[in-house]
LOZA-657075 format. One line per field, with one value per residue: residue in one letter; x, y, z negated of N, C-alpha, C in turn. Coordinates in steps of 0.02 Angstrom, whole numbers, plus 50000, padded with zeros to 5 digits. Layout:
BEGIN
residuo: [A/...]
n_px: [X/...]
n_py: [Y/...]
n_pz: [Z/...]
ca_px: [X/...]
ca_py: [Y/...]
ca_pz: [Z/...]
c_px: [X/...]
c_py: [Y/...]
c_pz: [Z/...]
//
This chain:
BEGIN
residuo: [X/X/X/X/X/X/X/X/X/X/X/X/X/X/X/X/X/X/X/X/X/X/X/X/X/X/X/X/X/X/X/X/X/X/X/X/X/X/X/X/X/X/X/X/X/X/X/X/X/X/X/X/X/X/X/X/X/X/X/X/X/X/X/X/X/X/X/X/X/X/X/X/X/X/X/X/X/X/X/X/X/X/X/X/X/X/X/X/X/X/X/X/X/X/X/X/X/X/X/X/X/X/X/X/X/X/X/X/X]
n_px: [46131/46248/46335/46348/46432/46533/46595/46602/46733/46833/46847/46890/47002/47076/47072/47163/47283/47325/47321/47396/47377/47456/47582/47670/47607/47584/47672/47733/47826/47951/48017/48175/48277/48376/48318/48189/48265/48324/48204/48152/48232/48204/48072/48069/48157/48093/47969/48004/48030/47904/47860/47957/47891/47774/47792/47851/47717/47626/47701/47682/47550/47506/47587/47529/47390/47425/47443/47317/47291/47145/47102/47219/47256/47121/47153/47271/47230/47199/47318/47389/47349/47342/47464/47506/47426/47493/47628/47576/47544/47658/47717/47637/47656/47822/47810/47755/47849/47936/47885/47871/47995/48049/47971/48017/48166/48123/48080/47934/47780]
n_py: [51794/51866/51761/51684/51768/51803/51648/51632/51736/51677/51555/51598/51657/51547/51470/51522/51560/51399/51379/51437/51537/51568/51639/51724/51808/51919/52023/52170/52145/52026/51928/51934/51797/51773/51805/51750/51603/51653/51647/51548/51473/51530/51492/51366/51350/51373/51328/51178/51203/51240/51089/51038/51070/51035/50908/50903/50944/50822/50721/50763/50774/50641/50578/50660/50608/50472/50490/50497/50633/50728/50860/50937/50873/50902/51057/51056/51017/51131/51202/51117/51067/51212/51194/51087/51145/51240/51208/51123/51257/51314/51221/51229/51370/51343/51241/51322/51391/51331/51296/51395/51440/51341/51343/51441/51414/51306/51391/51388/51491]
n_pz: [48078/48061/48009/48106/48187/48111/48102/48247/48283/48154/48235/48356/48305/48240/48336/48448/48368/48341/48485/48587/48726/48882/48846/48877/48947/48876/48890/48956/49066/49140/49026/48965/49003/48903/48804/48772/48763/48624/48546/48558/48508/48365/48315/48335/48218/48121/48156/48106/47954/47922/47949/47864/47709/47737/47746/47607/47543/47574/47491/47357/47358/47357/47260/47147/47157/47138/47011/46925/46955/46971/46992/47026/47156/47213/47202/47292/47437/47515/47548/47575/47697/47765/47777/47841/47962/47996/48061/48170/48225/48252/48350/48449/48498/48524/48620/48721/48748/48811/48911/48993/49015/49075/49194/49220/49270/49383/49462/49474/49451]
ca_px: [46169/46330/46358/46402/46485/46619/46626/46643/46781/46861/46861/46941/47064/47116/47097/47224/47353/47324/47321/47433/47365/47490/47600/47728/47599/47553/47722/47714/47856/47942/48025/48253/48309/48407/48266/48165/48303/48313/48119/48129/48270/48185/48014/48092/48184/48006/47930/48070/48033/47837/47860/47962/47850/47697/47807/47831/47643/47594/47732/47659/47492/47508/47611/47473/47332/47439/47438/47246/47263/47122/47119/47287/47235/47091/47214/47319/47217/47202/47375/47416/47311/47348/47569/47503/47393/47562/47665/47547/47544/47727/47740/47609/47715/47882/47798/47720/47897/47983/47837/47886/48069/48065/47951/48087/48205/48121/48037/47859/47765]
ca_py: [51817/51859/51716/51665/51814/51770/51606/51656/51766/51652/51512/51619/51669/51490/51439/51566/51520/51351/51347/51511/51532/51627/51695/51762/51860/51970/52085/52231/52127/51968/51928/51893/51738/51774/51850/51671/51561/51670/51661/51480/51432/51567/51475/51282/51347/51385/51231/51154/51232/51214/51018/50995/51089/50996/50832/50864/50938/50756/50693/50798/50771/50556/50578/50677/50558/50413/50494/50512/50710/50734/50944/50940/50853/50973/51123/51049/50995/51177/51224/51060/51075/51241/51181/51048/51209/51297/51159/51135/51325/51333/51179/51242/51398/51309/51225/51361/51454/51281/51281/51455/51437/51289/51378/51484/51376/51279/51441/51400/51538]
ca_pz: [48136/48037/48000/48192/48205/48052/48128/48290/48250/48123/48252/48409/48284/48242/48393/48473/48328/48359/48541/48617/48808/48937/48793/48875/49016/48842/48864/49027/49128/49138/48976/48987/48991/48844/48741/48777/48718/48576/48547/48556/48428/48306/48317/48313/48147/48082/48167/48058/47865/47915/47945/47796/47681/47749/47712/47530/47503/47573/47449/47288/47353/47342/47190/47091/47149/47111/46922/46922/46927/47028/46988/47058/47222/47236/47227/47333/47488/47570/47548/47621/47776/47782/47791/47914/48033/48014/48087/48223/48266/48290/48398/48530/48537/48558/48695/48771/48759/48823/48999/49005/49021/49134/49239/49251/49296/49451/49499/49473/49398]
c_px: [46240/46357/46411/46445/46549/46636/46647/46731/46841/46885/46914/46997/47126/47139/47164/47274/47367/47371/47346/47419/47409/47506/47658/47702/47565/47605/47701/47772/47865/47997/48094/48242/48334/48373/48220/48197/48316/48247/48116/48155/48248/48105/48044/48111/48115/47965/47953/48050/47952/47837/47884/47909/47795/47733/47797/47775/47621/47623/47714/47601/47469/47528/47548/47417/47357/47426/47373/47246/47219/47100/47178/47283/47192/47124/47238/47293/47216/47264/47407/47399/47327/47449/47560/47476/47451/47606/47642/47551/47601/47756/47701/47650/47783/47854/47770/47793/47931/47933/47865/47972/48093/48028/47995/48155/48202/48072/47964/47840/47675]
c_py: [51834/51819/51676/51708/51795/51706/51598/51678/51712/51598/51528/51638/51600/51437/51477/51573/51469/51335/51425/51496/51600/51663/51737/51799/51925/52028/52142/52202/52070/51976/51874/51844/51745/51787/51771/51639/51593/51660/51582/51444/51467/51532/51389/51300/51350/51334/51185/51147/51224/51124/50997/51028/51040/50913/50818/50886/50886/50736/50688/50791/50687/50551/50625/50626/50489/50416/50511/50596/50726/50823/50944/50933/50907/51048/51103/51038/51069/51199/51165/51047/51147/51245/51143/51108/51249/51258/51152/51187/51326/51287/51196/51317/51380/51279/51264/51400/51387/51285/51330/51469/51373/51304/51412/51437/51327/51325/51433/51446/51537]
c_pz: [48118/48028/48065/48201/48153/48094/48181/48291/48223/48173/48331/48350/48279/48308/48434/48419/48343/48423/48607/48713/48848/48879/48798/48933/48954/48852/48956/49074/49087/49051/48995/48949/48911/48784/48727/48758/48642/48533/48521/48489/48375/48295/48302/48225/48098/48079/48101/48001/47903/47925/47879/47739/47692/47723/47638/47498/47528/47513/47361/47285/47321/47262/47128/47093/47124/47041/46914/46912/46977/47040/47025/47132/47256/47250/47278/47412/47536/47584/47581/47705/47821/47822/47846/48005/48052/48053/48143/48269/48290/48337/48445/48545/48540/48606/48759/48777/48813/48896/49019/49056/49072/49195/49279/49307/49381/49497/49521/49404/49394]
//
């Protein structure tokens, strides 16, 4: 029975990194304009340094298996998946900040 429960758990967690639902109805009002465009270019810059990171652990990952290190590869595959889950996370919130903010804009809320 713990077992579901950790995975439970473990899997709403990733999933709500993953996959951010209504993330701008978590604050007690609406959230300025100005604070949202702020929000957004501070999360792209992140998007940003998590994409390239995840580029050159593909890059270091090919290049060790090309040299038969297959210890190397093994290290490397969670930290690689984990640069790719990070990359992911910060593009569903830039898009959830980017619905948000265009919401705004043609006044659907």
């Amino acid at each position: 029975m713990k077992e579901n429960t950790k995975s439970g758990a473990a899997s709403r967690r990733k999933r709500s990194a993953a996959e951010p639902k209504n993330l701008m109805t978590l604050a007690a009002g609406p959230v300025p304009e100005q604070v949202l465009v702020e929000l957004k270019r501070r999360v792209l810059e992140i998007e940003v340094g998590y994409r390239e990171v995840a580029q050159k652990m593909g890059q270091l990952y090919m290049y060790a298996d090309q040299q038969g290190l297959a210890f190397l590869t093994r290290s490397l595959d969670r930290p690689m998946r984990n640069a790719a889950d990070n990359e992911r996370a910060m593009v569903s919130i830039l898009d959830e900040l980017r619905v948000t903010s265009s919401r705004r804009l043609t006044g659907n809320n």
